[in-house]
Structures are given as C-alpha cells and as structure tokens.
Biopython code that builds the backbone (N, CA, C, O; Angstrom):
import numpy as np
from Bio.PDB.StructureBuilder import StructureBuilder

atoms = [
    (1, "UNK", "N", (-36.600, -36.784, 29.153)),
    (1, "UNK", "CA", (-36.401, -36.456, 27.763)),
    (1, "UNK", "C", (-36.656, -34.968, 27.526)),
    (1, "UNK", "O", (-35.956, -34.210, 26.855)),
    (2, "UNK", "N", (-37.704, -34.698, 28.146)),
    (2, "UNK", "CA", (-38.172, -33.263, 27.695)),
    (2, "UNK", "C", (-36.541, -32.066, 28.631)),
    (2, "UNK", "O", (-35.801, -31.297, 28.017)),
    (3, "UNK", "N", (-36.505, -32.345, 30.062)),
    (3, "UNK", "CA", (-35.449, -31.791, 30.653)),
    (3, "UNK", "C", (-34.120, -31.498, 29.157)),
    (3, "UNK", "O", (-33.898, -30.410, 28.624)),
    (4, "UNK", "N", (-33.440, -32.861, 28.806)),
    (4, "UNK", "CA", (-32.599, -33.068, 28.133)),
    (4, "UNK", "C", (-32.844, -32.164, 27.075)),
    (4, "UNK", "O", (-31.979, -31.312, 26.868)),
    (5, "UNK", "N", (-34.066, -32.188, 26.219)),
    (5, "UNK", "CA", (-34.527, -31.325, 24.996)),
    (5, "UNK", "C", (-34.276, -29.381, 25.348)),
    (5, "UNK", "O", (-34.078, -28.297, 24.799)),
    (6, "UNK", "N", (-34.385, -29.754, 26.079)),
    (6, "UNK", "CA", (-34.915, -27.900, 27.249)),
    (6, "UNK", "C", (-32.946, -27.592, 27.406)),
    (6, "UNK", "O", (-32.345, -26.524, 27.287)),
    (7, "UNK", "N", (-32.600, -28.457, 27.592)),
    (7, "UNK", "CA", (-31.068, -27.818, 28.370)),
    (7, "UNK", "C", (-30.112, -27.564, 26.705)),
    (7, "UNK", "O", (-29.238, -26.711, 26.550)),
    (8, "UNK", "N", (-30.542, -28.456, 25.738)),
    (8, "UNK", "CA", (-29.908, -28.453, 24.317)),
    (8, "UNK", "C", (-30.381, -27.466, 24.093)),
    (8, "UNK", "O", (-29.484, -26.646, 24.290)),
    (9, "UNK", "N", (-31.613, -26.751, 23.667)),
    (9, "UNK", "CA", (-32.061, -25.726, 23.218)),
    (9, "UNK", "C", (-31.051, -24.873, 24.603)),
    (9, "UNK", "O", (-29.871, -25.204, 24.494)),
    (10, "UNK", "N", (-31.218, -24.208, 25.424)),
    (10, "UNK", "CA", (-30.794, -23.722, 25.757)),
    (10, "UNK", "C", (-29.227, -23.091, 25.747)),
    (10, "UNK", "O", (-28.890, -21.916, 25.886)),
    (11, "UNK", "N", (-28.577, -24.021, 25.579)),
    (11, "UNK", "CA", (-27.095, -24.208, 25.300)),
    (11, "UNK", "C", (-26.622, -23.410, 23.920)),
    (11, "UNK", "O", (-25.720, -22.577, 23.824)),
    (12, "UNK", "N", (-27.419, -23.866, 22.981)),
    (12, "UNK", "CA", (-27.486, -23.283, 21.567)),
    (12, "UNK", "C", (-28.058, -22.013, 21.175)),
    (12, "UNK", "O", (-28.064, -21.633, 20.004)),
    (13, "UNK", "N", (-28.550, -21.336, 22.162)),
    (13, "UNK", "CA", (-28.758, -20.141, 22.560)),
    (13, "UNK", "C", (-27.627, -19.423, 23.002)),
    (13, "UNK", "O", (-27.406, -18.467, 22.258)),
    (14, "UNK", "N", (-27.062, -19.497, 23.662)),
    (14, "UNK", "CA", (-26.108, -19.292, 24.767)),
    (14, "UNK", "C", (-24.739, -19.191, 23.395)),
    (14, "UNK", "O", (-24.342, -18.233, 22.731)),
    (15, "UNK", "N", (-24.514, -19.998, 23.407)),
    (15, "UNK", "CA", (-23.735, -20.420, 22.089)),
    (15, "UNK", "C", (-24.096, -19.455, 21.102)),
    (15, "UNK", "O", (-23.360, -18.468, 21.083)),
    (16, "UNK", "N", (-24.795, -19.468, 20.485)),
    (16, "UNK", "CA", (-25.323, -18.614, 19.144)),
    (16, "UNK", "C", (-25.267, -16.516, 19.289)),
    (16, "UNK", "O", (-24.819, -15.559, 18.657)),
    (17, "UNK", "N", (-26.013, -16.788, 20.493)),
    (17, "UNK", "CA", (-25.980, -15.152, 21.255)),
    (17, "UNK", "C", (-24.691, -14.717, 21.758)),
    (17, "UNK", "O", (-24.444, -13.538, 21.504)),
    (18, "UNK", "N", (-23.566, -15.523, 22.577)),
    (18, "UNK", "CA", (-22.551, -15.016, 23.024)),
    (18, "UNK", "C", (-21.642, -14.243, 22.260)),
    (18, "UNK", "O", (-21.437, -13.116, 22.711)),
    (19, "UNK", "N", (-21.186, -14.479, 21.468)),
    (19, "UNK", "CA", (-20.324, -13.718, 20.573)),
    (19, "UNK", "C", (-20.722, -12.594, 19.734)),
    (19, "UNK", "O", (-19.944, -12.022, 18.971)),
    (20, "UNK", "N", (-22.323, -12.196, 19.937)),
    (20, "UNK", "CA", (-23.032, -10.992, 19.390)),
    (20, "UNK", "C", (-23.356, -10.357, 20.935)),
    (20, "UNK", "O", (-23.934, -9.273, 20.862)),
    (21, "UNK", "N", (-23.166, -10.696, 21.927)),
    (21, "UNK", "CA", (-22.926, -10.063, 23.142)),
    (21, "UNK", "C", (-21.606, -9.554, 23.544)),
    (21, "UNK", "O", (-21.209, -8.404, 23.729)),
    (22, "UNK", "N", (-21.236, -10.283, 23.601)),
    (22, "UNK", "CA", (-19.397, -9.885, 23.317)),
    (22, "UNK", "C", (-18.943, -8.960, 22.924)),
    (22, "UNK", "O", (-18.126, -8.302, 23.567)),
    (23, "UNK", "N", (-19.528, -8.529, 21.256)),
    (23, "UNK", "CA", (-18.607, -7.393, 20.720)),
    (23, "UNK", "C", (-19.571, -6.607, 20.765)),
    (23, "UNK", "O", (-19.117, -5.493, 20.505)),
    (24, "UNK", "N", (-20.900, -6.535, 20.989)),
    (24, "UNK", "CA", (-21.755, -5.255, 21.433)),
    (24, "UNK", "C", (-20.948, -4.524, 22.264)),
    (24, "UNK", "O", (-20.638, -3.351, 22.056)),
    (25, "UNK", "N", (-20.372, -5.617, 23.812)),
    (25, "UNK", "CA", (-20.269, -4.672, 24.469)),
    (25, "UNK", "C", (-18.550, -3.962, 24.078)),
    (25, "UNK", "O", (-18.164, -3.091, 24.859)),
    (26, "UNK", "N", (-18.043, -4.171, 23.451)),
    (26, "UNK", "CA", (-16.609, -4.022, 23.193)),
    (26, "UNK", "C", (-16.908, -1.785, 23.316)),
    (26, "UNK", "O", (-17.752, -0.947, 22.997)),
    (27, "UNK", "N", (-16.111, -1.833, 23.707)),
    (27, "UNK", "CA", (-16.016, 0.064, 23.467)),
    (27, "UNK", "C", (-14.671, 0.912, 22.505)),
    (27, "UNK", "O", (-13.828, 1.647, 23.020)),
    (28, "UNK", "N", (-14.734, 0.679, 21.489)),
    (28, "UNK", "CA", (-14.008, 1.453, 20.560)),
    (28, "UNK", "C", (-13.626, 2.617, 20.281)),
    (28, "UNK", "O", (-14.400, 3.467, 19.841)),
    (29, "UNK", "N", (-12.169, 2.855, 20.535)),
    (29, "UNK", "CA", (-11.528, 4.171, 21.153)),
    (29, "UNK", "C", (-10.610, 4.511, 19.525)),
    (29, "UNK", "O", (-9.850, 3.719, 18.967)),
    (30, "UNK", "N", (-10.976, 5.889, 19.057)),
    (30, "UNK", "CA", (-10.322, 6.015, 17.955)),
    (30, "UNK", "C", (-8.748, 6.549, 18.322)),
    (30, "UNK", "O", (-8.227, 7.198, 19.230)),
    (31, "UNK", "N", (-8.256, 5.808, 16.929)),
    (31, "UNK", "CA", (-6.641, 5.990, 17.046)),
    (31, "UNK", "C", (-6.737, 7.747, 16.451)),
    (31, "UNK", "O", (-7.311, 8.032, 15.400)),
    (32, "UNK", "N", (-6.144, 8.657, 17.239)),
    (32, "UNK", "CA", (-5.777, 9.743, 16.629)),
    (32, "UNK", "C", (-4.896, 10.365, 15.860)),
    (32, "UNK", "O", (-5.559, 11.307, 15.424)),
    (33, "UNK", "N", (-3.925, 10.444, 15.448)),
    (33, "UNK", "CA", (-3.229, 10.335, 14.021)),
    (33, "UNK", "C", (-2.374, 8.967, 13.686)),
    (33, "UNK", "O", (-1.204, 8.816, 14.040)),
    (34, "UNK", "N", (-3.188, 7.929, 12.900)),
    (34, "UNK", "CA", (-2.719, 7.558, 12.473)),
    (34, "UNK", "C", (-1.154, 7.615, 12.032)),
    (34, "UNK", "O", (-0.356, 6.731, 12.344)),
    (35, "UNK", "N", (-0.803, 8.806, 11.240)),
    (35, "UNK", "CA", (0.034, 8.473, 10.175)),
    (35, "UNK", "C", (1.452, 8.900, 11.786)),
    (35, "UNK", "O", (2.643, 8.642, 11.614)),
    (36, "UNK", "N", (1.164, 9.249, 12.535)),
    (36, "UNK", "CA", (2.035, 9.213, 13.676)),
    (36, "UNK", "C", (2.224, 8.556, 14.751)),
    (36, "UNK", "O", (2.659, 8.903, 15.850)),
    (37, "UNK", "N", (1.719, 7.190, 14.190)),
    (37, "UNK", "CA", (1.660, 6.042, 15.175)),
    (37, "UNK", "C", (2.584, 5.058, 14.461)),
    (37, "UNK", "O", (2.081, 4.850, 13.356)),
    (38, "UNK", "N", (3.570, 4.449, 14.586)),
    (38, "UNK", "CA", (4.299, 3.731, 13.656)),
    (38, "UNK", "C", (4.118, 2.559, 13.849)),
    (38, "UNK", "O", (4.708, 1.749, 13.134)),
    (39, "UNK", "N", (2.831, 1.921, 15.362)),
    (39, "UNK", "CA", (2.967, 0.397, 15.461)),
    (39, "UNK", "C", (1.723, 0.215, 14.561)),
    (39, "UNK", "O", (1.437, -0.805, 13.935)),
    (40, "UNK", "N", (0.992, 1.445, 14.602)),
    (40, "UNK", "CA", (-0.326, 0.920, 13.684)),
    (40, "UNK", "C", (-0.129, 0.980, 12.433)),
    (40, "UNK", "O", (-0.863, 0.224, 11.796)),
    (41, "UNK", "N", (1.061, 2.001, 11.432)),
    (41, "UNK", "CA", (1.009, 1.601, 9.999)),
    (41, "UNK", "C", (1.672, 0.263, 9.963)),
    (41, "UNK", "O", (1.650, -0.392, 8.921)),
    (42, "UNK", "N", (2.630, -0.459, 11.719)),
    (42, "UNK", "CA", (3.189, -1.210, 11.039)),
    (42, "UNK", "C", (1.878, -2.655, 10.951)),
    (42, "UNK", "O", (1.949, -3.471, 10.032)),
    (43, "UNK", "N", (1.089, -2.723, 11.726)),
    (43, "UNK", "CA", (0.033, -2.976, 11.705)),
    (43, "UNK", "C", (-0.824, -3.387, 10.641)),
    (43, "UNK", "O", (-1.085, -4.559, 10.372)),
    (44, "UNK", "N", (-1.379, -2.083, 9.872)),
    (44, "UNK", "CA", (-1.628, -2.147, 8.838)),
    (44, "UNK", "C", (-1.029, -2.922, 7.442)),
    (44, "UNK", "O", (-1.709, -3.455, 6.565)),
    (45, "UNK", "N", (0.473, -2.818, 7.509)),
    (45, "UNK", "CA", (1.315, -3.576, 6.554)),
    (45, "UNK", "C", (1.168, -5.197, 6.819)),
    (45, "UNK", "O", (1.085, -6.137, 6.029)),
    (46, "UNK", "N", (1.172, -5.137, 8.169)),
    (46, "UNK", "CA", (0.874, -6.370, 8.369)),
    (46, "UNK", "C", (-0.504, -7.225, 8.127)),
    (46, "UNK", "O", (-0.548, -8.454, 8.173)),
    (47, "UNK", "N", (-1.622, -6.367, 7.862)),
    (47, "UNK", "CA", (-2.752, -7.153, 7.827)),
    (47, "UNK", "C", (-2.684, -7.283, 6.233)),
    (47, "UNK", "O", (-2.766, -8.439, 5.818)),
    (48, "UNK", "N", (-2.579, -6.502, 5.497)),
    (48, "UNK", "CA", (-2.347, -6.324, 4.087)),
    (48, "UNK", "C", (-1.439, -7.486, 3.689)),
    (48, "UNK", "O", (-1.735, -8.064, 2.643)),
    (49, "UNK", "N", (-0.373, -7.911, 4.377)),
    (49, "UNK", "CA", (0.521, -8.824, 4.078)),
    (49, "UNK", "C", (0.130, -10.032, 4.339)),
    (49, "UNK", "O", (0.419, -11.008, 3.648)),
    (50, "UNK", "N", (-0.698, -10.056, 5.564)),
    (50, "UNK", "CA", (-1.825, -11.395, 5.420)),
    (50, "UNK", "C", (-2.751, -11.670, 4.797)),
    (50, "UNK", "O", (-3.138, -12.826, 4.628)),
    (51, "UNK", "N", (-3.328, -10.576, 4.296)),
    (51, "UNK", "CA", (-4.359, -11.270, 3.634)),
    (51, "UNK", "C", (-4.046, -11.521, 2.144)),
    (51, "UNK", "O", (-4.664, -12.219, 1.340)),
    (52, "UNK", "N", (-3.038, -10.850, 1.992)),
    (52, "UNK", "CA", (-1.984, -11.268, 0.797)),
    (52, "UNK", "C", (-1.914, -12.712, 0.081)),
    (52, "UNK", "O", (-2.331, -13.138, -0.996)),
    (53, "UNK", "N", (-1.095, -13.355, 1.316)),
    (53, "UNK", "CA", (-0.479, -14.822, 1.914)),
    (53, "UNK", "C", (-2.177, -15.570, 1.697)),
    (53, "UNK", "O", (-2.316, -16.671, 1.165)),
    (54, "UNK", "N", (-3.094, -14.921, 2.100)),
    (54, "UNK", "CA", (-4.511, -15.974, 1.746)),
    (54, "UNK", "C", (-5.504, -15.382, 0.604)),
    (54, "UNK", "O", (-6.601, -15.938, 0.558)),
    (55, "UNK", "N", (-5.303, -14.462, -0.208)),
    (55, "UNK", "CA", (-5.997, -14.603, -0.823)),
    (55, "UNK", "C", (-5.202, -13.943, -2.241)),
    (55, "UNK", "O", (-5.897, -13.354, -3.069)),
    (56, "UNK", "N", (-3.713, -14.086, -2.453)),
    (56, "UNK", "CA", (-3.395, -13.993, -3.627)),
    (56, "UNK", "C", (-3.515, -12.751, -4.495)),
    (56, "UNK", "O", (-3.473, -12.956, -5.708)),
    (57, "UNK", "N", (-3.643, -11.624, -4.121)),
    (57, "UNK", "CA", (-3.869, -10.780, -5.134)),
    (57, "UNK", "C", (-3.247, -9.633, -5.049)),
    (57, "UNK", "O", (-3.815, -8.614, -5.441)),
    (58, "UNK", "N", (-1.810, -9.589, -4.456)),
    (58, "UNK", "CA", (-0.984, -8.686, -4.751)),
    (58, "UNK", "C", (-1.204, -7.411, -4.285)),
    (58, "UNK", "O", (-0.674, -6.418, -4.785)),
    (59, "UNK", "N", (-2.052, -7.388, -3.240)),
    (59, "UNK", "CA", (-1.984, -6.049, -2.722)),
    (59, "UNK", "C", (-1.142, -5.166, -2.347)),
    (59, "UNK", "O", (-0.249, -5.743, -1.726)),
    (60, "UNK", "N", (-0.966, -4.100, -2.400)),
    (60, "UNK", "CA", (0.568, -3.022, -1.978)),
    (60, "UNK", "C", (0.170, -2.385, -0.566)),
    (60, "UNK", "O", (-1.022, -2.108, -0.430)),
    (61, "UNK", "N", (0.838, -2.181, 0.256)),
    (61, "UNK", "CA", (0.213, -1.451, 1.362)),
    (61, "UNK", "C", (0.795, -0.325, 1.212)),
    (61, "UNK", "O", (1.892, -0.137, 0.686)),
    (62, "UNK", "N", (-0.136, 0.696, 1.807)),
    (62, "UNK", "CA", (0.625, 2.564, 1.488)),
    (62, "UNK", "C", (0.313, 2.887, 2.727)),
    (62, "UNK", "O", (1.291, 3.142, 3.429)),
    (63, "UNK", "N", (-0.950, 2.980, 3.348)),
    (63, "UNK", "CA", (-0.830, 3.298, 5.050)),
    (63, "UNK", "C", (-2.123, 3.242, 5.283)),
    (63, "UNK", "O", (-3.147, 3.146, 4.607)),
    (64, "UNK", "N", (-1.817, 3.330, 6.495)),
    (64, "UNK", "CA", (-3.511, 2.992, 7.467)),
    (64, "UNK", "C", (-3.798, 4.659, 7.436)),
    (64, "UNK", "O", (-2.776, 5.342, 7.514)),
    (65, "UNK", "N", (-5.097, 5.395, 7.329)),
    (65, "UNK", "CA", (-5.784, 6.320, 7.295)),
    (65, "UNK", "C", (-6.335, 6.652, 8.691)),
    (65, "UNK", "O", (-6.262, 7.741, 9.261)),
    (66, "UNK", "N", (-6.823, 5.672, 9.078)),
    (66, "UNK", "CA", (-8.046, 6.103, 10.355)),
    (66, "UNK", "C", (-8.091, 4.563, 11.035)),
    (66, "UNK", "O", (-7.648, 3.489, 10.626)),
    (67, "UNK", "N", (-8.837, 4.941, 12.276)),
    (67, "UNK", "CA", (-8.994, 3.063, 12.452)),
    (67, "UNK", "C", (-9.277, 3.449, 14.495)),
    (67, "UNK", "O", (-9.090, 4.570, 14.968)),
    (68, "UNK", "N", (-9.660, 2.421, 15.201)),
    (68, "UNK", "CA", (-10.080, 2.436, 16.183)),
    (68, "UNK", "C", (-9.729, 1.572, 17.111)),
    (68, "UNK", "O", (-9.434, 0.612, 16.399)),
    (69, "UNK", "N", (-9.584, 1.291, 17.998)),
    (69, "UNK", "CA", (-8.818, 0.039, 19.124)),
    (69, "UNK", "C", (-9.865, -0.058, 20.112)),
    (69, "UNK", "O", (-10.579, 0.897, 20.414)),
    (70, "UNK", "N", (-9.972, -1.404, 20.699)),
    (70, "UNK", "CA", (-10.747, -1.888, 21.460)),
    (70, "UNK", "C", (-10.130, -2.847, 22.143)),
    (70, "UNK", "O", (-9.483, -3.655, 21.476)),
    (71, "UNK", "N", (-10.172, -3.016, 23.733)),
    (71, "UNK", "CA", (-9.761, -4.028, 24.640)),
    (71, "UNK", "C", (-10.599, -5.233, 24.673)),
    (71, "UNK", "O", (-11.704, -5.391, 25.191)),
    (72, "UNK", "N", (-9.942, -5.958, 24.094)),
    (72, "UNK", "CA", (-10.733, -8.051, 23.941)),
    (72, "UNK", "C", (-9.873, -9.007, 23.964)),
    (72, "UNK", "O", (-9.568, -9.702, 22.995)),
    (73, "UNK", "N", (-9.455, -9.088, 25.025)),
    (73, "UNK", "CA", (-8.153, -10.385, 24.880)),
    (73, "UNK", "C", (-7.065, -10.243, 24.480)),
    (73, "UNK", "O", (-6.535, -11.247, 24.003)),
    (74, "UNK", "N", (-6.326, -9.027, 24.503)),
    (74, "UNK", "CA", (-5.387, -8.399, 23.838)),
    (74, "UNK", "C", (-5.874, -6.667, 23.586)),
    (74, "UNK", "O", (-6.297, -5.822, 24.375)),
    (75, "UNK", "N", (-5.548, -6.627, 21.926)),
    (75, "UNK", "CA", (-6.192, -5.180, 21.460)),
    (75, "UNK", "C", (-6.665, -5.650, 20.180)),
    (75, "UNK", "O", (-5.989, -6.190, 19.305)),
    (76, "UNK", "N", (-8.076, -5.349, 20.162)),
    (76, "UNK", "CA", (-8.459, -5.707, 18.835)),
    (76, "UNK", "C", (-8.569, -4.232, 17.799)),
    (76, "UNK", "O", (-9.552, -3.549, 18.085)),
    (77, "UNK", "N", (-7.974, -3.850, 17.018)),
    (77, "UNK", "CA", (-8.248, -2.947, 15.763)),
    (77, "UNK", "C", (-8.775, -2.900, 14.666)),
    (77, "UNK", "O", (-8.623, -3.881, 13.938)),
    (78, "UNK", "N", (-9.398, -1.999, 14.283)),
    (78, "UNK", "CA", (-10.360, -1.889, 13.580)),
    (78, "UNK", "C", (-9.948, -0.681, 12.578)),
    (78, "UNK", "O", (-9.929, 0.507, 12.902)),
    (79, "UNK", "N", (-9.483, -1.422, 10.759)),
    (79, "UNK", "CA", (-8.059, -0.060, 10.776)),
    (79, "UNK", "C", (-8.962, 0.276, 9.201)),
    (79, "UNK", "O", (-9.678, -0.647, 8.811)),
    (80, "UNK", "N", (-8.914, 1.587, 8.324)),
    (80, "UNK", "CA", (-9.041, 1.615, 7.649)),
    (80, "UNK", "C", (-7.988, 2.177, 6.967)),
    (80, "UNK", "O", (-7.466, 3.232, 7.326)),
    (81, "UNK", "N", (-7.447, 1.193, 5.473)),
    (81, "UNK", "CA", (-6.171, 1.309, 5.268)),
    (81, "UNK", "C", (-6.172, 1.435, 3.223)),
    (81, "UNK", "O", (-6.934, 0.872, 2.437)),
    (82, "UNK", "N", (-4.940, 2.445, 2.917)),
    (82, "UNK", "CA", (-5.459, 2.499, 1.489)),
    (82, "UNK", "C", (-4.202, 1.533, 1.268)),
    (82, "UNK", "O", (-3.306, 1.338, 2.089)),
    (83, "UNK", "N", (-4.351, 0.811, -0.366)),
    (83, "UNK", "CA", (-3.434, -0.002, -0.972)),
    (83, "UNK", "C", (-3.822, 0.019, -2.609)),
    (83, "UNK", "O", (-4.698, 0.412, -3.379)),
    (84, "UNK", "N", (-2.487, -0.714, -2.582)),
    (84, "UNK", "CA", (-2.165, -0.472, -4.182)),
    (84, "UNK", "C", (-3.040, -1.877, -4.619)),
    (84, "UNK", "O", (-2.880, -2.927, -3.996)),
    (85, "UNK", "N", (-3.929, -1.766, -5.705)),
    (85, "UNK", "CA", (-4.518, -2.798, -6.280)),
    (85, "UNK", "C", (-3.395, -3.637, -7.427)),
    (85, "UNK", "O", (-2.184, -3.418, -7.435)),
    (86, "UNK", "N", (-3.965, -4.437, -8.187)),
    (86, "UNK", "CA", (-3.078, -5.437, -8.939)),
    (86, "UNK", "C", (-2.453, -4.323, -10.302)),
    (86, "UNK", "O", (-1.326, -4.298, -10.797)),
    (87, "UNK", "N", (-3.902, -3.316, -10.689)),
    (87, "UNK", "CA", (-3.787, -2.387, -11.449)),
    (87, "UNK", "C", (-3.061, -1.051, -11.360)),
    (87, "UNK", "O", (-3.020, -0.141, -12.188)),
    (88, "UNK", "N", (-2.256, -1.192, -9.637)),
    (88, "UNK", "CA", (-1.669, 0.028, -9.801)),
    (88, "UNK", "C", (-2.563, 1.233, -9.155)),
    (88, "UNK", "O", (-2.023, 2.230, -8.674)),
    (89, "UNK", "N", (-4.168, 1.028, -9.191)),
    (89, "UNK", "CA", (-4.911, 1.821, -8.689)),
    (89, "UNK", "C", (-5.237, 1.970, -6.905)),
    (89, "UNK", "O", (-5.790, 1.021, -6.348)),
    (90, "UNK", "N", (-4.958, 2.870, -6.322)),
    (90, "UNK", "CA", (-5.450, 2.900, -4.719)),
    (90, "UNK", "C", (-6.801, 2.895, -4.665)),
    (90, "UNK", "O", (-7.611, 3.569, -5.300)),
    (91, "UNK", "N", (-7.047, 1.591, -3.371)),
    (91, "UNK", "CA", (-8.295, 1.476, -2.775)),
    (91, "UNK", "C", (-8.731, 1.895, -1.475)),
    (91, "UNK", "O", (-8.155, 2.917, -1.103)),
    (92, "UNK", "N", (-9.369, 1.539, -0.858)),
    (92, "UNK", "CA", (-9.678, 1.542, 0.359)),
    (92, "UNK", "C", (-10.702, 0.149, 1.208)),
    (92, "UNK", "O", (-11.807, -0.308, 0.915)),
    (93, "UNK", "N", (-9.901, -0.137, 2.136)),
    (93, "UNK", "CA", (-9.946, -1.694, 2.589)),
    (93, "UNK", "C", (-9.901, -1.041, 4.207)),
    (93, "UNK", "O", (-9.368, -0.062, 4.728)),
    (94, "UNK", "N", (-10.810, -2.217, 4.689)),
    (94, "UNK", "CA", (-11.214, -2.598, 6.111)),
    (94, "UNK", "C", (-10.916, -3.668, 6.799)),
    (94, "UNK", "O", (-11.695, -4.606, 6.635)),
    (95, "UNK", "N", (-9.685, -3.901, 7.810)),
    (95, "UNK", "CA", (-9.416, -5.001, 8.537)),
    (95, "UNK", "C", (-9.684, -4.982, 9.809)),
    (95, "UNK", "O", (-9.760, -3.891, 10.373)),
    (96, "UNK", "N", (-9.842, -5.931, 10.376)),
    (96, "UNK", "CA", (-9.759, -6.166, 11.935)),
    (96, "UNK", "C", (-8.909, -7.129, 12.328)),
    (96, "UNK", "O", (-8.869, -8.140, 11.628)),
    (97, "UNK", "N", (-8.245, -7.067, 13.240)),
    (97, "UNK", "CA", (-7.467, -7.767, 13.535)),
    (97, "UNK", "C", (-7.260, -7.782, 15.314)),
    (97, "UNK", "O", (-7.774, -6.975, 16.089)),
    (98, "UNK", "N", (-6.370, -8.925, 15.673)),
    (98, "UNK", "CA", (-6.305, -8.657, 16.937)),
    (98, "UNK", "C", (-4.991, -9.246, 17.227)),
    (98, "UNK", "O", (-4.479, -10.197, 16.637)),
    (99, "UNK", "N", (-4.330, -8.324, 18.561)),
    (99, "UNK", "CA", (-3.203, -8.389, 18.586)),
    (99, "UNK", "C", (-3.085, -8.948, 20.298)),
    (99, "UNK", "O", (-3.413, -8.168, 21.192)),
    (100, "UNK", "N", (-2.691, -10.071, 20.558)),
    (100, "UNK", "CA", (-1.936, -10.030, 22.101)),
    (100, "UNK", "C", (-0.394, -10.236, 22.155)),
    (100, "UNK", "O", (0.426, -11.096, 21.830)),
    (101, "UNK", "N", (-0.428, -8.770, 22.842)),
    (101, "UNK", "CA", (0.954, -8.404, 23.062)),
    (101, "UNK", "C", (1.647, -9.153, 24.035)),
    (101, "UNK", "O", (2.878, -9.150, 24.048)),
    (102, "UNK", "N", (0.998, -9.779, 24.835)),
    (102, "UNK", "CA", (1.832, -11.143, 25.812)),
    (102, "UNK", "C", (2.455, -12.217, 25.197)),
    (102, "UNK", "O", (3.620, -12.613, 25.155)),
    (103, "UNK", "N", (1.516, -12.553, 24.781)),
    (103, "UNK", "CA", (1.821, -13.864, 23.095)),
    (103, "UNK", "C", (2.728, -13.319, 21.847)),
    (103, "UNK", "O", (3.256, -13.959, 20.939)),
    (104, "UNK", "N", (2.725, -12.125, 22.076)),
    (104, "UNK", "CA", (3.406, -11.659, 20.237)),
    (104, "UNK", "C", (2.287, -12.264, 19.455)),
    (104, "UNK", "O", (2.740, -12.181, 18.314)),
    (105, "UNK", "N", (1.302, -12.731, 19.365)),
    (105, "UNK", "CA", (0.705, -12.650, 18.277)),
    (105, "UNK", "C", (-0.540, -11.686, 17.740)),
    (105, "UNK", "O", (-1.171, -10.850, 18.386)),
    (106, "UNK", "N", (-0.680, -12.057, 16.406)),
    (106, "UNK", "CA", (-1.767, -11.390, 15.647)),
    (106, "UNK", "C", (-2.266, -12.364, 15.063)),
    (106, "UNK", "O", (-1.664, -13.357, 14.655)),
    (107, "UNK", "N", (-3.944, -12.019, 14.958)),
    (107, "UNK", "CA", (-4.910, -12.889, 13.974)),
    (107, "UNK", "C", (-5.610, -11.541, 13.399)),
    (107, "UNK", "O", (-6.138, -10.611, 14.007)),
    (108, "UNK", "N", (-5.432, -11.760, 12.049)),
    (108, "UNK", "CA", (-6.643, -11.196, 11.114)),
    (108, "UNK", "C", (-8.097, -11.666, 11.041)),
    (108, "UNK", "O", (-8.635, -12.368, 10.185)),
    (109, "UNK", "N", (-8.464, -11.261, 11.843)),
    (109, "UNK", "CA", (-10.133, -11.465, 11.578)),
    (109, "UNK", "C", (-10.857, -11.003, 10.564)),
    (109, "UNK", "O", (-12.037, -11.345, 10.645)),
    (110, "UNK", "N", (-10.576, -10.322, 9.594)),
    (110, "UNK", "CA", (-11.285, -9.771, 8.394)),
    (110, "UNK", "C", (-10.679, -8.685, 7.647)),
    (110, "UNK", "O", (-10.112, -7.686, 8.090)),
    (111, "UNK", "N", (-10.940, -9.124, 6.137)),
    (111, "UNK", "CA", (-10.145, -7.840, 5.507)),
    (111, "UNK", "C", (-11.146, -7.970, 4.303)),
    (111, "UNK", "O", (-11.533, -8.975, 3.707)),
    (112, "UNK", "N", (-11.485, -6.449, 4.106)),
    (112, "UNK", "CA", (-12.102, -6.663, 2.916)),
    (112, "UNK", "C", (-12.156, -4.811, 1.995)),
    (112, "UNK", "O", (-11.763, -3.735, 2.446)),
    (113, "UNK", "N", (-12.643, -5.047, 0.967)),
    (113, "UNK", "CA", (-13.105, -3.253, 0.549)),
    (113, "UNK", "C", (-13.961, -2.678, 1.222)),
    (113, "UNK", "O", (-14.964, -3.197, 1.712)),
    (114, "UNK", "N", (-13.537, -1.273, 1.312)),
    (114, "UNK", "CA", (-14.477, -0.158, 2.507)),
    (114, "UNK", "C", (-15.520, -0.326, 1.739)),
    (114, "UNK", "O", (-16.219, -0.968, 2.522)),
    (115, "UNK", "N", (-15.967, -0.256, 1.058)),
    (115, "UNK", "CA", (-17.247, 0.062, -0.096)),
    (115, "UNK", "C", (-18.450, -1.483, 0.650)),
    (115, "UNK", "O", (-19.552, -1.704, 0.148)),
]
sb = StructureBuilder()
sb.init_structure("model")
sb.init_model(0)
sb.init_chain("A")
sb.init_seg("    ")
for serial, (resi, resn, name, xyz) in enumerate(atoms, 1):
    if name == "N":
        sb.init_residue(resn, " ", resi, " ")
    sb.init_atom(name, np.array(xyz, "f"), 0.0, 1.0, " ", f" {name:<3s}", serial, name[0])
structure = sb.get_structure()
C-alpha cells in the first residue's frame, strides 16, 4: 500500500513539474523586422482571426510589431501584435501560438492584452 501511495505521489509530480520544465528550457530567438517577414504578419492575422472565431469581439488585425520564435514541436511564437478594437481604437495584444510546418497546422495557445 505504502509502495502504491509513493509511486502516485510521484507520478503527479512528474506530471505537474513537466510542462514548467519544458518551456523553461525552450530558448527564444527574436524575430528581427517584423514588418519584413510576411509569414509572421501572416501569422499574426491569423492568431487575431482565431481568437476572433472564440471569443467574439471583432478584433481588426493591423500587424505584428515584435515577437520571438522558439523550437517545440514545430515553431512556437511568441508575437506582439497591434489591432483594431470594437471602438475603432488600436491596442496592443500578446499571442502564442504554435505552428508545425509538417502538419500545416497551427494552435493558438493564448491571446490576450499586452498590459
């Protein structure tokens, strides 16, 4: 019983810690001009357009600013991007996303205001 108790705790460790080990070690390489990279504004349009599709609020995309790439199973990016609010007013928003280019796909892992 006690073995069994010892290997659960353990597991849930392992579990809980891995994915804060993971992106510690990730090494993040900044994109250098943006506005002359055309897969990353298209990028950018694209995360804007997803998070669109889930959370309803009409965002405009105008372009990615700055942002950083990292090798994780693909390319994961890390973009900071301005857009048009519901009001017409430009913000500034933070996505991550990840792209495998073998698969053609993308997942948005997070989008939210820089602030």
């Amino acid at each position: 019983m006690r073995t069994g108790s010892l290997l659960i705790i353990i597991f849930a460790i392992v579990v809980v810690a891995y994915p804060f080990a993971a992106s510690a070690e990730e090494e993040w390489y900044p994109i250098g001009d943006p506005d002359n990279e055309p897969h990353v504004q298209e990028l950018g349009g694209w995360a804007v357009a997803e998070h669109v599709k889930q959370a309803h609020d009409r965002l405009k995309f105008i372009k990615v600013v700055s942002g950083a790439e990292a090798n994780a199973a693909g390319v994961k990016y890390r973009l900071d991007i301005k857009a048009l609010n519901n009001n017409g007013e430009a913000g500034a928003y933070k996505a991550i996303l990840l792209e495998e280019v073998r698969d053609n796909e993308r997942t948005l892992i997070s989008f939210g205001p820089a602030n």
